[in-house]
VMD Tcl script that draws the C-alpha trace (Angstrom):
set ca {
  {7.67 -3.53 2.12}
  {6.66 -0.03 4.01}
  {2.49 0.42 3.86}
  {3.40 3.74 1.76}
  {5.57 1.69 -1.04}
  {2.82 -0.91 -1.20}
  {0.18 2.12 -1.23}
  {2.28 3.66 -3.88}
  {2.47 0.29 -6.54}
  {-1.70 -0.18 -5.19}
  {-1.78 3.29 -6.55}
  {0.14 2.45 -10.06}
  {-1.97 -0.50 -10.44}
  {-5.19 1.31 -10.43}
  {-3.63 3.76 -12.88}
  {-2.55 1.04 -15.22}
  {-5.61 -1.30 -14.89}
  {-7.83 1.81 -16.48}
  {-5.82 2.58 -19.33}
  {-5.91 -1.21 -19.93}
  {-9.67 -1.24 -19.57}
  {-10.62 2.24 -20.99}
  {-8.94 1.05 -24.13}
  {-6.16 3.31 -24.35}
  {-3.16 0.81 -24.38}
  {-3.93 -2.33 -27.18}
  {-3.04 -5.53 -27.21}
  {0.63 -5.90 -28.14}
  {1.59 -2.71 -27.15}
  {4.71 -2.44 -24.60}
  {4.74 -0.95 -21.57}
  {7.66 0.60 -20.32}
  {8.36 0.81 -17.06}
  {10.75 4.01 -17.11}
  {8.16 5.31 -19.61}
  {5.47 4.65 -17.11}
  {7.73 6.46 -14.18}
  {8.14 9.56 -16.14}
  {4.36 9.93 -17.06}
  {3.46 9.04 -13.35}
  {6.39 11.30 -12.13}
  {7.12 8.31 -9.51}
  {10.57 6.42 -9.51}
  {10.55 2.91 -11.79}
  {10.16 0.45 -8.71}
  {6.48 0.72 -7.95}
  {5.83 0.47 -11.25}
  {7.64 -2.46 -11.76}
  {5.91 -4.08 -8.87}
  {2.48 -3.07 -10.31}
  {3.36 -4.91 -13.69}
  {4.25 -8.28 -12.14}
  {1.06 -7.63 -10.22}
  {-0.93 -7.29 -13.39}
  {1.20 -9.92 -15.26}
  {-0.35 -12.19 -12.54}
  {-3.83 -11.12 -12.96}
  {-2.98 -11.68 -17.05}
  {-4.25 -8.20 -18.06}
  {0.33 -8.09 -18.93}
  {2.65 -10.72 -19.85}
  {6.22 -10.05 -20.36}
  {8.00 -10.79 -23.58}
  {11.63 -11.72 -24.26}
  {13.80 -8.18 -25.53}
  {10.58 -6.26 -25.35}
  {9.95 -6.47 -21.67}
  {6.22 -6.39 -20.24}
  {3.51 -5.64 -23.10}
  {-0.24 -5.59 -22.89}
  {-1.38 -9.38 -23.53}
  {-3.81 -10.23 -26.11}
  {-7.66 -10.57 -25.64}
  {-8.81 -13.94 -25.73}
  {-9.54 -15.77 -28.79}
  {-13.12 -17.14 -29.73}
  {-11.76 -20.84 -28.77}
  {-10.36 -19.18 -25.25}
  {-13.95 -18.29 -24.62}
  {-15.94 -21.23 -25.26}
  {-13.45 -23.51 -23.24}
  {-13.14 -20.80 -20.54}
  {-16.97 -21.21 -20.50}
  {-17.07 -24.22 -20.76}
  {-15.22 -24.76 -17.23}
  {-17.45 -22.18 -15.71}
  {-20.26 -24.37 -16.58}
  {-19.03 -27.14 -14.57}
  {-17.27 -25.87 -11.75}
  {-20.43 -23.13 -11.32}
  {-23.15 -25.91 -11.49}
  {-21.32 -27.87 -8.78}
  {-20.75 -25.27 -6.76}
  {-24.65 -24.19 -7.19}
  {-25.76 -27.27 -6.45}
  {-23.79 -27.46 -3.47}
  {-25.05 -24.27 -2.31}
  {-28.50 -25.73 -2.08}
  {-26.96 -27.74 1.54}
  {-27.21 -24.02 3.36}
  {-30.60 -23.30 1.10}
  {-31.37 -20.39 3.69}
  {-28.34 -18.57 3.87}
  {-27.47 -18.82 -0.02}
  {-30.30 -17.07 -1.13}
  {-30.25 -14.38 1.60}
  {-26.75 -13.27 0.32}
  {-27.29 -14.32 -3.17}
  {-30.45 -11.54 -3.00}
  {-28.16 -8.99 -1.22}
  {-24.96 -9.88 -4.30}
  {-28.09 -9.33 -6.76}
  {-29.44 -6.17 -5.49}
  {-26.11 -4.44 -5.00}
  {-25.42 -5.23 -8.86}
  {-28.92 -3.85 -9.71}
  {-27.74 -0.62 -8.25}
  {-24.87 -0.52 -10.17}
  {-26.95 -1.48 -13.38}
  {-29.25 1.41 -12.25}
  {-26.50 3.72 -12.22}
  {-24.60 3.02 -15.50}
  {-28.29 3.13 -17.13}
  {-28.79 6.70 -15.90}
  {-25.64 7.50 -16.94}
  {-25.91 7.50 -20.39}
  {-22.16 6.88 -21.56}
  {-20.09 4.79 -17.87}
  {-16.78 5.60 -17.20}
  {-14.43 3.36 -16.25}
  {-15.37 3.41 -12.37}
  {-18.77 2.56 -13.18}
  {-17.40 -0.30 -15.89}
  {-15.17 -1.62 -13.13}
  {-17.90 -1.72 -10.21}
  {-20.23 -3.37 -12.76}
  {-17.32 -6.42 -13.01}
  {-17.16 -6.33 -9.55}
  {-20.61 -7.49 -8.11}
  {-21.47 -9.46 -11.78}
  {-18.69 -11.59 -10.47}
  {-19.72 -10.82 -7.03}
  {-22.94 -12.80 -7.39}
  {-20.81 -15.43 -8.90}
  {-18.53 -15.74 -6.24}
  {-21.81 -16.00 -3.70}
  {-21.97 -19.81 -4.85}
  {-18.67 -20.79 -4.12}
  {-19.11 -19.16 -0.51}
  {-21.60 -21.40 0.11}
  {-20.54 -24.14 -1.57}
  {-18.13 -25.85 1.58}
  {-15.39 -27.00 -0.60}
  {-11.67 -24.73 -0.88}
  {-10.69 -26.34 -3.76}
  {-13.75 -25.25 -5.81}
  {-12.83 -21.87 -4.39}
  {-9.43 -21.95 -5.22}
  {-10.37 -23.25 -8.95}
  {-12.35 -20.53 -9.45}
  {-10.60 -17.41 -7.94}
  {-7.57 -18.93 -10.66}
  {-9.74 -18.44 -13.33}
  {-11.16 -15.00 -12.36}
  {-8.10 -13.79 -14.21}
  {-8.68 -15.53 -17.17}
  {-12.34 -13.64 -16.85}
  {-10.78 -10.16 -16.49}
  {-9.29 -11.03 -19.69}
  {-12.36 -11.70 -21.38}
  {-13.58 -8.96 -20.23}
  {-11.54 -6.45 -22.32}
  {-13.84 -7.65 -25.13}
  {-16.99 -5.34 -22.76}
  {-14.58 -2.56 -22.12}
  {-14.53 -0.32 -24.88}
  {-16.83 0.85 -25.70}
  {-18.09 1.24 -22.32}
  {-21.33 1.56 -24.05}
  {-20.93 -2.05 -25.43}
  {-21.43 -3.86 -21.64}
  {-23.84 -6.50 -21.42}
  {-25.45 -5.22 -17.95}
  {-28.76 -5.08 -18.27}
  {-28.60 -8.60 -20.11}
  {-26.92 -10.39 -17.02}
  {-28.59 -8.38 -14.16}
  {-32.02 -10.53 -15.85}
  {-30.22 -13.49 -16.22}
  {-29.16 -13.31 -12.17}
  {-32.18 -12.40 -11.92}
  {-33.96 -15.65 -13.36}
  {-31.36 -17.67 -11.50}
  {-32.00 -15.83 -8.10}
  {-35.78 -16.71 -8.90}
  {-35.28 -20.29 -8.73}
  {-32.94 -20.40 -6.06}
  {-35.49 -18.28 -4.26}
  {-38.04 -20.89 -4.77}
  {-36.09 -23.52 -3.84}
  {-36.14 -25.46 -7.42}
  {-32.37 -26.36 -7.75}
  {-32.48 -27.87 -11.15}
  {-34.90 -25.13 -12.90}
  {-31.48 -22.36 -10.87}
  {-28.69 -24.73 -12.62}
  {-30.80 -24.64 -15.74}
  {-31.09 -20.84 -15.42}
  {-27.02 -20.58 -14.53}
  {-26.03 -22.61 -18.21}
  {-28.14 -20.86 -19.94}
  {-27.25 -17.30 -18.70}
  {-23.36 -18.74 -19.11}
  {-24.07 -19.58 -22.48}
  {-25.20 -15.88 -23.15}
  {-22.00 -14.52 -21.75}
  {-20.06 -16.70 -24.28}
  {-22.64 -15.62 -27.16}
  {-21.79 -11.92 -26.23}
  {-18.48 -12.35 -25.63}
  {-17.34 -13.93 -29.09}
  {-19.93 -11.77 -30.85}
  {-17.91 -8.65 -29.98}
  {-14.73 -10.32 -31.96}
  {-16.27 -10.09 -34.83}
}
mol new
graphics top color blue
foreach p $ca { graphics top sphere $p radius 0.5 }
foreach p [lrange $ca 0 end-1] q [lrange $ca 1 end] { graphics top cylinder $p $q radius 0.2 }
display resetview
């Protein structure tokens, strides 16, 4: 694949993703891909190759005689069991971290302070648009991530970049209204953990990391209702 074709479906992608996020495509709807080609003025391949894309990150999922449609947010049970495995493969991962004590909370204070910027930003905004909505997602799950960095182990890695997607689902519960996010909520709860971790006191962090977790899933099923 040329760098301008994969430019081009990187390009689609983005397009796609903030429709999906700002709301303006539900769950169950189709999406065409000729459709999508005339409205981007672009020929149907890119787009094709930015649906599989987002069928992998399971934001799409294609359907038999209807072809790729927008996939349904998660259900209340999705979210306490998708929860539920962040508890445990976060706490080990945390705990782990503790090994390069140092380190982790250097970068988990830099993964913290870049998200308070954000946080900073969609507060002064007023109403965030979908940039700000998707930068937000991007260093909350940031500081996430900053365990399993430091954790030594690829296949806690691997475990939880596989369920990132299964996040970005969830996710679509926060996305419109933009107004709706629950920033300010988990920059304090990162904030609490970061406290502990700070401080050295591993069990008081992995106390702080369940019960921020259990917040999220609070939030998260709250907005189905």
């Amino acid at each position: 694949m040329s760098i301008k074709r994969q430019a081009l479906r990187d390009e689609v992608y983005e397009l796609i993703l903030a429709e999906l996020l700002g709301g303006q495509r539900p769950p169950g709807s189709r999406l065409s891909i000729d459709g999508l080609a005339r409205q981007f003025e672009i020929s149907p391949t890119p787009v094709r190759e930015a649906l599989v894309s987002l069928e992998h990150s399971g934001l799409v999922q294609y359907a038999a005689r209807r072809g790729y449609v927008v996939a349904p947010a998660l259900s209340e049970r999705q979210i306490r069991e998708l929860i539920d495995t962040r508890q445990i493969v976060e706490g080990a991962a945390l705990s782990r971290s503790f090994a390069d004590w140092e380190s982790f909370q250097r970068d988990l204070r830099r993964a913290h302070e870049e998200h308070s910027g954000v946080v900073e930003r969609i507060a002064e905004s007023g109403s965030p648009d979908y940039e700000m909505v998707r930068e937000h997602f991007r260093v909350d799950w940031g500081f996430h991530r900053t365990f399993f960095q430091h954790a030594d182990n690829r296949y806690l890695t691997e475990i939880i970049e596989s369920l990132g997607t299964h996040v970005h689902r969830m996710r679509q519960t926060w996305a419109s209204p933009a107004e709706s996010l629950d920033a300010q909520e988990a920059l304090a709860e990162h904030a609490e953990i970061l406290n502990h971790v700070a401080n050295r006191n591993h069990d008081a962090a992995l106390a702080a990391l369940r019960a921020h977790l259990d917040h999220v899933r609070d939030r998260s099923t709250t907005s189905l209702s």
